[in-house]
TORKOL-4160 file (C-alpha; in steps of 0.2 Angstrom, whole numbers, padded with zeros to 4 digits, m for minus):
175
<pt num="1" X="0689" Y="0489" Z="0607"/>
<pt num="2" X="0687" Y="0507" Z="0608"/>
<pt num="3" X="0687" Y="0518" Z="0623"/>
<pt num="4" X="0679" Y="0534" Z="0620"/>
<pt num="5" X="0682" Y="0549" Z="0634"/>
<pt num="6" X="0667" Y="0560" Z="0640"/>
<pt num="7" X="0667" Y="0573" Z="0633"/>
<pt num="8" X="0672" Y="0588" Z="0647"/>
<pt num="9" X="0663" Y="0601" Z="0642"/>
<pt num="10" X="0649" Y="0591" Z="0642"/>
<pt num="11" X="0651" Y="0587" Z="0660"/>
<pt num="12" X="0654" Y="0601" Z="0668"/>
<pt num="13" X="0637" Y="0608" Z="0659"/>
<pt num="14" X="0629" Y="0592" Z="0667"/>
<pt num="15" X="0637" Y="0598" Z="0684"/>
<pt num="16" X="0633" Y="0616" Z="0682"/>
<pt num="17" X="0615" Y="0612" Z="0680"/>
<pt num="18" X="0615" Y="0599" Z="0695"/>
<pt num="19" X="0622" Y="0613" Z="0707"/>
<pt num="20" X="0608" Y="0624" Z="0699"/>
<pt num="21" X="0593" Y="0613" Z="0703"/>
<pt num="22" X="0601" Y="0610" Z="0720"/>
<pt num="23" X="0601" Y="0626" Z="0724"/>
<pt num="24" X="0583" Y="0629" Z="0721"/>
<pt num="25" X="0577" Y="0614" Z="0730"/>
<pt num="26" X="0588" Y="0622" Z="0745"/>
<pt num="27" X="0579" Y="0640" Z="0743"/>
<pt num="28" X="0562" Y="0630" Z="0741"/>
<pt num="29" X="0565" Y="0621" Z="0756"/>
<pt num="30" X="0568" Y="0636" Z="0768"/>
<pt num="31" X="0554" Y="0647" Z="0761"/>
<pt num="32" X="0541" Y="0630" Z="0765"/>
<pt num="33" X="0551" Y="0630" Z="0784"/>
<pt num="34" X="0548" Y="0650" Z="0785"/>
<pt num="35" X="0530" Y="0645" Z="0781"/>
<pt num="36" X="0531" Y="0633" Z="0796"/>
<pt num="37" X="0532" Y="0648" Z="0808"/>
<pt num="38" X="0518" Y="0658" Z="0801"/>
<pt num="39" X="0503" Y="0658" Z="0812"/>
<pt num="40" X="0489" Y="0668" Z="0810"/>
<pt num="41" X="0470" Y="0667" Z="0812"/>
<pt num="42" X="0454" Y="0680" Z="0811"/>
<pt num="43" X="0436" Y="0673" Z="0816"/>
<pt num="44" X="0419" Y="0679" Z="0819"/>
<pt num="45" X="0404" Y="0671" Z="0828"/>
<pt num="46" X="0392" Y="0674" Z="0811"/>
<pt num="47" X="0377" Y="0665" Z="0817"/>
<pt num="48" X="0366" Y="0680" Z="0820"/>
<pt num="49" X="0357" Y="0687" Z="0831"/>
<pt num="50" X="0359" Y="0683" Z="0852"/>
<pt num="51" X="0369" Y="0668" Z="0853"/>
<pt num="52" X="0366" Y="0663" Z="0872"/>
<pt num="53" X="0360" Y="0662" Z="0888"/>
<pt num="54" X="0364" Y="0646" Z="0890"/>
<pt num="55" X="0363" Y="0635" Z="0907"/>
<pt num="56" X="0384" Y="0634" Z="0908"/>
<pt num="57" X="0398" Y="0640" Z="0902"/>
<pt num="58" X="0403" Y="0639" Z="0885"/>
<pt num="59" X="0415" Y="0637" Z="0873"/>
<pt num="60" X="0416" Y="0651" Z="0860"/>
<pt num="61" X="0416" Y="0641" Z="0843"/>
<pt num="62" X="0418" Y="0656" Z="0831"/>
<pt num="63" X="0412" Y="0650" Z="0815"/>
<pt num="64" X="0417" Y="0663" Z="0801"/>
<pt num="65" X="0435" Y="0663" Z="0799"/>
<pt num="66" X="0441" Y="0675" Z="0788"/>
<pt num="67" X="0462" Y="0668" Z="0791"/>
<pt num="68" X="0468" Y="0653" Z="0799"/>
<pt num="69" X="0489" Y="0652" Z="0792"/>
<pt num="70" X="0496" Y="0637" Z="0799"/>
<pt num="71" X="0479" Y="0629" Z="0804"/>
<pt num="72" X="0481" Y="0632" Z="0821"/>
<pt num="73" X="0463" Y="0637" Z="0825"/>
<pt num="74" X="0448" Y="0625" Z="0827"/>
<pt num="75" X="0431" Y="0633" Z="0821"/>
<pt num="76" X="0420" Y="0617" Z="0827"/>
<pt num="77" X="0429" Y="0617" Z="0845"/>
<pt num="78" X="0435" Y="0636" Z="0845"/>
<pt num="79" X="0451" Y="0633" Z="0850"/>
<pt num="80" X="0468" Y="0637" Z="0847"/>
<pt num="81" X="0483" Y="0626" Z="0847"/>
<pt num="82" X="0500" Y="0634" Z="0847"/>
<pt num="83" X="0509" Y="0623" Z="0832"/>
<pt num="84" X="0527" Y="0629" Z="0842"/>
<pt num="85" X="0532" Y="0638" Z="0855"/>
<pt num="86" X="0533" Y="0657" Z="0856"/>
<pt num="87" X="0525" Y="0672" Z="0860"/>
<pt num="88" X="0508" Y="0674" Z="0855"/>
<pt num="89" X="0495" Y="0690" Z="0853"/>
<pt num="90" X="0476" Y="0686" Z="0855"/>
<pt num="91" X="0462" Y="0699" Z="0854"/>
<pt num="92" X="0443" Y="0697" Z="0857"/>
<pt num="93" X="0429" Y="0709" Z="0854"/>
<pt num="94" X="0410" Y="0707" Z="0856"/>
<pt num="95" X="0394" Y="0716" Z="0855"/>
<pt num="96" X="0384" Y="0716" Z="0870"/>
<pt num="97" X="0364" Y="0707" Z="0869"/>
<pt num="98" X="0350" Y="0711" Z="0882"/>
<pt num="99" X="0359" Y="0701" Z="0898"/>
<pt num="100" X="0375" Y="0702" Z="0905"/>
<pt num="101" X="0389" Y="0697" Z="0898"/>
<pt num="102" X="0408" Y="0691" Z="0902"/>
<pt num="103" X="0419" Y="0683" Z="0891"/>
<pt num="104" X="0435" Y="0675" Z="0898"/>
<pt num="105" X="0453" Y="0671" Z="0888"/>
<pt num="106" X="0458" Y="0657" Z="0895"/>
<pt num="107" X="0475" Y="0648" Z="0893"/>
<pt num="108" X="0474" Y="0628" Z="0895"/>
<pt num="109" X="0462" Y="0630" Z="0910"/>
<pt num="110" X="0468" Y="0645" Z="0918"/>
<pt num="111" X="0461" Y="0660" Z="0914"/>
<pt num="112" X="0471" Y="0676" Z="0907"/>
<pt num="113" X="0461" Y="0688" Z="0902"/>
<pt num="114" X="0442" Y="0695" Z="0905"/>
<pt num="115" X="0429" Y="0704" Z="0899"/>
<pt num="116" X="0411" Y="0711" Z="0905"/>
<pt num="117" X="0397" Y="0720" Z="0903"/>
<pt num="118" X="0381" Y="0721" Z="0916"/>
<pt num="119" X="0366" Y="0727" Z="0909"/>
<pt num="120" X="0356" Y="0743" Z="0914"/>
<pt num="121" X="0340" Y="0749" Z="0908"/>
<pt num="122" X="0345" Y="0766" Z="0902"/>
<pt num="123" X="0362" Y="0758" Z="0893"/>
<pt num="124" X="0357" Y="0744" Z="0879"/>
<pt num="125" X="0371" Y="0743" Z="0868"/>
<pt num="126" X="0387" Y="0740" Z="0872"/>
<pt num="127" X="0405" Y="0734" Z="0866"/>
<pt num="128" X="0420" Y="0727" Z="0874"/>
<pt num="129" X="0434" Y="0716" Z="0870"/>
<pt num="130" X="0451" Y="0714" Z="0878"/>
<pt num="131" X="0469" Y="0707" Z="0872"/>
<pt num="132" X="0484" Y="0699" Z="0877"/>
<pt num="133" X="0502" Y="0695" Z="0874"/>
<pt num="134" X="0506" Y="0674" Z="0879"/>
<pt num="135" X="0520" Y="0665" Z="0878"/>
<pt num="136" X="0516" Y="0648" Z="0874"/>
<pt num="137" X="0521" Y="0631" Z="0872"/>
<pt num="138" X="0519" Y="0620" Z="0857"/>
<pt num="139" X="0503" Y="0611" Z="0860"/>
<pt num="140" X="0494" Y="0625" Z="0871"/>
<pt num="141" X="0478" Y="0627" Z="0872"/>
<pt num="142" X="0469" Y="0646" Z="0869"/>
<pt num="143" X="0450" Y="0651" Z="0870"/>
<pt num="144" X="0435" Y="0659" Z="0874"/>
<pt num="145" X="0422" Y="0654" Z="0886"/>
<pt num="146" X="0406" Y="0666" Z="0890"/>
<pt num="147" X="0399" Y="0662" Z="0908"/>
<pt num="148" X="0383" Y="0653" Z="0910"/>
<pt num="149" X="0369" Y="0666" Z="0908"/>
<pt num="150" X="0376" Y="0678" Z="0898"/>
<pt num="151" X="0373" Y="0684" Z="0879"/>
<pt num="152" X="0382" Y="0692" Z="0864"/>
<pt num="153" X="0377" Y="0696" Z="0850"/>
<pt num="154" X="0383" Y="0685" Z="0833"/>
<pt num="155" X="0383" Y="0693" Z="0815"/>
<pt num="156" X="0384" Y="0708" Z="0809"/>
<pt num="157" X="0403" Y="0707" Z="0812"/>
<pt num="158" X="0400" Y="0713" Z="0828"/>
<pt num="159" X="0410" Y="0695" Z="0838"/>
<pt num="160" X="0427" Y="0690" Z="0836"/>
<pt num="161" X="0442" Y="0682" Z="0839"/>
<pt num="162" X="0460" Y="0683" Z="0834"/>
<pt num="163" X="0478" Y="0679" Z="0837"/>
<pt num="164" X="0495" Y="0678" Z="0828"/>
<pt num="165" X="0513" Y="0673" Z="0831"/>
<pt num="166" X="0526" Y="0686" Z="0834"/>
<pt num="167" X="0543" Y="0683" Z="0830"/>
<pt num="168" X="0553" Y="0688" Z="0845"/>
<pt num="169" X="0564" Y="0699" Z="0835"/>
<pt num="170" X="0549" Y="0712" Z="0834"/>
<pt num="171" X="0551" Y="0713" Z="0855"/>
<pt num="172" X="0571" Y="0716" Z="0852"/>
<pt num="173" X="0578" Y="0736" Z="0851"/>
<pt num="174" X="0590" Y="0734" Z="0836"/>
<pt num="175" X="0600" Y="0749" Z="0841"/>
């Protein structure tokens, strides 16, 4: 009966190539967590014309999204969900209809941040828009509502809504 060695060379290829593939399932699984913890989204209300007045207040679906990295935002409900804690910026920016308007930022149920616009004969056509730097939790809840008879204008990419993760290192002096 013969025993035959393996051959070294031969292994040590074998190994070298393991530790390869290794470390390129490592780099490929910390570039998908880094992609984790990117969280971006850009909207616009494109239905045109004067979206409101309507009999309540309403949530602000925004239905033309231009970026949504991470998923985070909801075009049927237009709401954000923070995927993970940490701090936050939202902007908001709308055209002003015939009526009054007032938008509000609102964070859960509490509102954060408002805009508004009341109409006068001599001044009809107006713009405005706010934003806002929130630290959230995982799971929080961010959106806009307009107040019960009011109006905006929707389309001609005059209504929108955005917001983004910032990593805390871009609040931190380096020096």
């Amino acid at each position: 009966m013969s025993t035959s060695k393996p051959n070294m060379s031969d292994l040590g290829q074998s190994l070298y190539a393991m530790a390869e593939q290794l470390i390129a399932l490592e780099n490929r699984l910390k570039e998908l967590e880094k992609d984790k913890t990117k969280v971006a989204f850009g909207t616009m209300l494109e239905k045109g014309g004067v979206h409101g007045p309507f009999k309540t207040d309403v949530t602000l679906a925004y239905n033309k999204v231009f970026t949504n990295i991470g998923d985070a935002y909801d075009s049927s409900s237009g709401v954000f969900t923070a995927p993970f804690a940490g701090v936050y910026y939202f902007t908001f920016f709308y055209q002003a209809a015939k009526k009054d308007t007032k938008l509000e930022l609102f964070k859960n149920s509490q509102v954060v941040v408002r805009t508004s616009e009341e109409k006068a004969s001599y001044d009809t056509n107006d713009s405005g828009g706010n934003a806002v730097v929130l630290q959230l939790k995982e799971r929080d809840e961010v959106y806009l509502r307009m107040a019960a008879n009011c109006e905006i204008w929707a389309g001609d990419h005059h209504t929108s809504f955005s917001g983004c993760w910032k990593h805390l290192s871009e609040f931190i002096d380096s020096h």
